[in-house]
N, C-alpha and C positions, 0 to 999 in steps of 0.2 A: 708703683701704687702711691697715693696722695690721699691722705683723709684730713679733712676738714674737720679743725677742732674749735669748737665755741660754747660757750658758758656766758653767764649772767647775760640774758638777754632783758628779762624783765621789762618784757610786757612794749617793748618800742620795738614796734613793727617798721618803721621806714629804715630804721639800724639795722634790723634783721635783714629786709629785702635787699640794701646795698652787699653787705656779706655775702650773699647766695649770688649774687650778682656779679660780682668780684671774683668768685674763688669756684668757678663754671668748671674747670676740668681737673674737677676732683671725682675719686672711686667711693669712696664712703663719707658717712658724717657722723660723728663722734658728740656731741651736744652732754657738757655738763653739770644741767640744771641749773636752777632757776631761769623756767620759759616764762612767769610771772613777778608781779611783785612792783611798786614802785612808778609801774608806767599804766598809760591809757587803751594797752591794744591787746589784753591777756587770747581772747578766745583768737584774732586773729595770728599770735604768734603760735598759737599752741597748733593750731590748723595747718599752718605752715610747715612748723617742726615734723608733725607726725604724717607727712604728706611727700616727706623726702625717701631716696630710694637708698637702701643700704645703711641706716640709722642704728646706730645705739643712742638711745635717751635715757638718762639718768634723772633723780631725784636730787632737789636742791630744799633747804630750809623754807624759803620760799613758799615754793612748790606744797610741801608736804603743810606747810601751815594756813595754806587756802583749800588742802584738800581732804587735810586731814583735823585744821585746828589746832595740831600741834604747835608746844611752846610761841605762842603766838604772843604771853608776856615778856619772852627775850628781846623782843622786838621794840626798837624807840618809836616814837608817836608817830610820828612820818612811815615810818615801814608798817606801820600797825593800822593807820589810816588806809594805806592803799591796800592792805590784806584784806581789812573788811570790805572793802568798796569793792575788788576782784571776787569776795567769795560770793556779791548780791549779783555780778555783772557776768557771771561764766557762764556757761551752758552746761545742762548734766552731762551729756557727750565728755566735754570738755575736761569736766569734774573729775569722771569718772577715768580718763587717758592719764590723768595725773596720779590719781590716789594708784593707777598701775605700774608707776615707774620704779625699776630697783633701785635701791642706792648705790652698789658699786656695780660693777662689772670688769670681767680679766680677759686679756687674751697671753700668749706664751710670750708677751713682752712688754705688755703694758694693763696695769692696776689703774684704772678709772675710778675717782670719787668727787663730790661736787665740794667738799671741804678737804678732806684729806684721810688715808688709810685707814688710819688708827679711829678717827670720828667721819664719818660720810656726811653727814650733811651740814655739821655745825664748826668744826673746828677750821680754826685760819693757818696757813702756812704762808707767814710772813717774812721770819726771818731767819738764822741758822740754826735756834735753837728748836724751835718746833719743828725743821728740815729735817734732823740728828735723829729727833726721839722717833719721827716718823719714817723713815730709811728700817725701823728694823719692821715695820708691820704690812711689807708689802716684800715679796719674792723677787718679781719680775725686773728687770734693768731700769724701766719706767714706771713711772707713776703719773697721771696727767689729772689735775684738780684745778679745780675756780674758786668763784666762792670772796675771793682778797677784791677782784677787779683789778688785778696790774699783770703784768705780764712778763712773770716773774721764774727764772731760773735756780734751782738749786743741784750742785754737781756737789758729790762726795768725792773724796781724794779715796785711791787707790791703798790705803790701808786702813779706811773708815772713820780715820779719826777726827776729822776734819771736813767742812760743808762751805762753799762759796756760795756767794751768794750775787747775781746778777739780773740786773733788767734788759730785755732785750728790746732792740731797735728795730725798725725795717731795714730792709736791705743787707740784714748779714746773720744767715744763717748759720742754727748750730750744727757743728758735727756731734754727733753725739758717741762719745766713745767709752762712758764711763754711766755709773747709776745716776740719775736725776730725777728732778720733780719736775715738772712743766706746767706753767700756765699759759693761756692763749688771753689773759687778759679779758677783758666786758665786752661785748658784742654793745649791749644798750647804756653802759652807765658807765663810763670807764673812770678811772680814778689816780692814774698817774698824770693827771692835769694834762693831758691829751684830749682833746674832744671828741674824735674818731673812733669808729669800731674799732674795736680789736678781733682778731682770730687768730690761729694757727694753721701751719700748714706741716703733719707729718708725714714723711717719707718714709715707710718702714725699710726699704731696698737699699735704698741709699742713704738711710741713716740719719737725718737732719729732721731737722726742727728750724720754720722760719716763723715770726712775725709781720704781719699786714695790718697797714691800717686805711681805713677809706670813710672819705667823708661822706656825712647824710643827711637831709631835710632836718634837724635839730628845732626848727621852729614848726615847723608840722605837729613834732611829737611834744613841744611845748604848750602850743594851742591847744591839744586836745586835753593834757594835763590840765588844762585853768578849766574849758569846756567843763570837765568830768566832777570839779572842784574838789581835786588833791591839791598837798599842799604847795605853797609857791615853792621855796625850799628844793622839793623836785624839779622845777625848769631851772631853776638857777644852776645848779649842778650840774645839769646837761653842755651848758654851755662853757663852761670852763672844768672842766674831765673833773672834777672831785669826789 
């Protein structure tokens, strides 16, 4: 089995379609919120999203702050521009598919949240220390969260005391043989100065965790950014993963 794992897509739909397009012979799709936010194509990613077979969709800050108005002052002027501009541009359909997403969901081996365990939709797991605290508030061996945009590893050592911490590359899959946290990195905004989609590919059978990356129309999704008249800020970024 192979489920397809993606987060931060926000709203760049040409990012999203190369993903689905790339990663064709997968069994399920795992999606960890924010399907909005930031980009020009909210109602076409959300149509996309909820139109795949075998889907868990979770809840992102994002998400809940264009559907719900939630903490929408956490938010800096750029992310707070394109909230308001997504909440005038969505369809009630649309609306109304978001405000029903949970924010986690478990299966007997993996704790999904779009930030992480301990906080679902807001908190970052960036680096060892907030890996540590958040290892005691999920059960399962996995845990897989977005939310950072990098695509980011944390394994606990074999007597808990201890958290590495790694970025993963294409081409070299994890074995996974101990407790970890996983992210599959931004689908639309990625932010390890990569410009490419990111995703994940897990394997429950055989155990592994890989990273993909694939390029995509990036001037597409910039034009329609200027079109839509969010901030430059937003294309720039695109083009140099930040």
């Amino acid at each position: 089995m192979r489920i397809l794992v993606i987060s931060d897509i926000h709203s760049n739909y040409p990012a999203l379609e190369k993903v689905l397009a790339s990663a064709v012979t997968v069994d399920a799709v795992w999606c960890l919120g924010d399907l909005v936010g930031y980009g020009p194509f909210p109602n076409e990613c959300i149509e996309r999203i909820a139109a795949l077979p075998n889907l868990t969709c979770l809840l992102g800050n994002h998400d809940a702050a264009v559907s719900t108005s939630r903490d929408i002052e956490r938010f800096n002027d750029e992310a707070s521009h394109a909230i308001y501009w997504t909440k005038r541009e969505i369809t009630q359909e649309n609306l109304k598919y978001l405000s029903g997403l949970p924010e986690t969901a478990t299966t007997d081996w993996v704790t999904m949240a779009h930030g992480s365990p301990r906080e679902p939709t807001w908190e970052y797991i960036i680096d060892q220390m907030s890996a540590m605290i958040n290892f005691a508030f999920f059960d399962t061996q996995l845990a897989l969260v977005g939310h950072s945009h990098l695509p980011l590893v944390f394994t606990v050592a074999e007597d808990g005391k201890s958290v590495t911490r790694s970025m993963l590359q294409p081409g070299k899959p994890l074995k996974i043989e101990t407790r970890c946290i996983l992210n599959p990195g931004s689908v639309g905004q990625p932010r390890d100065h990569d410009p490419r989609a990111s995703y994940g590919i897990l394997d429950p059978e055989a155990q592994t965790w890989e990273i993909y990356r694939v390029n995509y129309n990036i001037k597409k999704t910039q034009t329609a950014i200027e079109k839509a008249g969010l901030p430059d800020k937003l294309c720039k970024r695109l083009a140099e993963g930040w």
